[in-house]
C-alpha positions, 0 to 999 in steps of 0.5 A: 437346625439352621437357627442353632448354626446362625446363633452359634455363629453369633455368639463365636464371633460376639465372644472373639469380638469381646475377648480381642476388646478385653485382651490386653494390648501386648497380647493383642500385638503378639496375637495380632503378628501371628494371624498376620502371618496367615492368609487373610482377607485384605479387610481384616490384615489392614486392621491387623496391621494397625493392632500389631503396632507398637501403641504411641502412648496415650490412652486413646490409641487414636493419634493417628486420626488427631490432627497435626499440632504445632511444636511448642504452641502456646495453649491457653488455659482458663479456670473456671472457680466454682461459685458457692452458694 
């Protein structure tokens, strides 16, 4: 009986886990607004928080964590050609 409760727990939390990854991101914000309006624990309303921001942008949604970068600094960009055989 005890084993039944701890895999039907692991699979509860592994298919939130999934449908949370998969759920496209303005559902995941409005989903994200509404849990921050309950009471949960500090561990999970500081992820909330950052879900239930509005994304910058790019793909990656990890801008927060890049590095400042200088306003109009030149990058150098190298091609590399293919060589034919």
């Amino acid at each position: 009986m005890f084993q039944t409760l701890i895999v039907a727990l692991l699979v509860t939390a592994c298919a939130g886990y999934v449908a949370w990854t998969l759920m496209p991101g303005a559902a995941r914000r409005s989903l994200a607004v509404a849990m921050l309006k309950l009471p949960v624990p500090t561990m999970f309303a500081v992820r909330l928080r950052r879900a239930a921001q509005a994304s910058s942008g790019c793909g990656c949604d990890g801008c927060d964590h890049a590095p400042a970068k200088a306003a109009g600094a030149a990058k150098t960009v190298t091609f590399h050609p293919r060589r034919r055989p």
